[in-house]
C-alpha positions, -999 to 999 in steps of 0.1 A, spaced: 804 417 363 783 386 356 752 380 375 765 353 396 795 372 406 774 403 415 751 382 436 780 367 452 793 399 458 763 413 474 759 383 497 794 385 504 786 411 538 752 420 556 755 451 544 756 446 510 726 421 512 705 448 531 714 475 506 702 450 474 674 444 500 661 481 503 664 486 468 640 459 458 616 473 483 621 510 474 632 512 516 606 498 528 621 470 541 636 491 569 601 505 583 593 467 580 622 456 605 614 481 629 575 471 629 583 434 635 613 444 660 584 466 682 560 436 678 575 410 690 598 423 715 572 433 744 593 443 775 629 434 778 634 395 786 611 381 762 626 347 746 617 355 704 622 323 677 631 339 650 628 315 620 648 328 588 673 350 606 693 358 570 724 383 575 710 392 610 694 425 602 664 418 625 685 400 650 701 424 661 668 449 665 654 420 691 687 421 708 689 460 710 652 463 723 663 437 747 652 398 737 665 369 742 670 354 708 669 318 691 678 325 652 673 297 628 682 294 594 692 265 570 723 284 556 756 279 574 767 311 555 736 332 565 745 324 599 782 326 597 770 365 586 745 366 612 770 360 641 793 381 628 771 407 626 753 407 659 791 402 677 776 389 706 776 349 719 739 355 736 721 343 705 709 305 705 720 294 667 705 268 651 714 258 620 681 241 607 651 243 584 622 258 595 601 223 593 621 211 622 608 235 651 592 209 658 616 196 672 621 228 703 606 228 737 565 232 743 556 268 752 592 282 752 587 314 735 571 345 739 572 352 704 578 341 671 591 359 642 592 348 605 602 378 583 605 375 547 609 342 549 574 326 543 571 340 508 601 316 500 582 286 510 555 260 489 523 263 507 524 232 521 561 238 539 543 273 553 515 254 564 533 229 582 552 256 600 526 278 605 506 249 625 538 241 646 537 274 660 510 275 684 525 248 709 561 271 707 540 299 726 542 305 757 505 316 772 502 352 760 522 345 733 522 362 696 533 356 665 550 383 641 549 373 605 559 401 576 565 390 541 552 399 507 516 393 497 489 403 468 486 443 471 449 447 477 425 446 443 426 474 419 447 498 407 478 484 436 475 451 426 479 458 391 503 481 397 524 449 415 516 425 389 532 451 362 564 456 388 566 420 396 584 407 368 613 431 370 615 433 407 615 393 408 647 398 380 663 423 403 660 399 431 675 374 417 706 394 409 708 414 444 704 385 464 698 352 448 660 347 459 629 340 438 601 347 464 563 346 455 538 368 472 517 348 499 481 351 487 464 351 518 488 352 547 455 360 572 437 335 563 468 310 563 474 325 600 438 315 608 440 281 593 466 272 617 452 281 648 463 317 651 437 347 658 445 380 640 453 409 660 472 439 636 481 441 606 500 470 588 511 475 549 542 492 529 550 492 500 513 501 478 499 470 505 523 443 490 549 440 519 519 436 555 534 429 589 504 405 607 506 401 648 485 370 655 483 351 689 471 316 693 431 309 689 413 305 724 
């Protein structure tokens, strides 16, 4: 099977994608889902933007811990997969890039979630996104943002730059992403207006989960 067909394949179903997606994280992306799911989902009702909803595999966590959801993604096909996975018409679908939240209503969400999604952006298209955040919040609002990053220095971060080549190979071929580890996710956070409140790591401290709420 070429790789083309093979990454067809795999995208072909959620379930496919999410398998090629816990082997290039050694299954840690599943801890990962369940840490942003807790996060951003604080008592049942909450209204969570979730920008970069994929094949749905964190949509539907929000949903069963009781969220009302608006999923975004650019891809007709990711969210052709994501419907079709959650099986429910609650879901607000919007089939955008992430640059145009700008666009939604001022202080409409109790939370916003970008997973694994940042990593795919330049630095300026995260910044841009990152600083239209704040005014999305509703007052007590958080933002939930887990994606790859620099392992801390030593003997993890060499360890990740040896890996990365091969694991950015077997990315391409399980899912059709190139991704680049987000330097400084914090102190992107902070530059956008966003006070850091947790943060947790998988994965030898490449893959962190950050919960940050708008700066006073």
């Amino acid at each position: 099977m070429s790789s083309l067909a093979l990454m067809r394949w795999l995208e072909g179903s959620p379930e496919r994608y999410d398998a090629g997606m816990r082997l290039i994280t050694f299954g840690q992306v599943t801890p990962l889902h369940a840490g942003v799911t807790e996060a951003a989902v604080a008592r049942p009702g909450d209204h969570v933007l979730e920008i970069g909803c994929g094949t749905g595999a964190v949509t539907k966590r929000l949903l069963d811990r009781g969220a009302r959801v608006t999923a975004l993604d650019q891809s007709p096909d990711m969210i052709e997969r994501a419907r079709a996975r959650v099986g429910t018409d609650t879901v607000d679908w919007l089939e955008q890039t992430a640059a145009e939240i700008d666009a939604l209503p001022e202080a409409s969400f109790d939370a916003i979630v970008l997973c694994l999604c940042l990593s795919d952006m330049s630095a300026s298209e995260r910044a841009y996104v990152l600083r239209a955040c704040p005014r999305l919040l509703a007052p007590g609002g958080r933002l939930v943002a887990a994606d790859e990053v620099h392992a801390p220095p030593g003997w993890r971060r060499v360890l990740q730059r040896l890996g990365r080549l091969p694991q950015a190979a077997l990315g391409w071929l399980l899912v059709g992403a190139l991704s680049q580890p987000v330097a400084d996710l914090g102190g992107e956070l902070e530059r956008a207006g966003f006070a850091l409140q947790s943060e947790q790591r998988w994965l030898g401290g490449s893959l962190a989960l950050l919960v940050a709420e708008p700066s006073a």
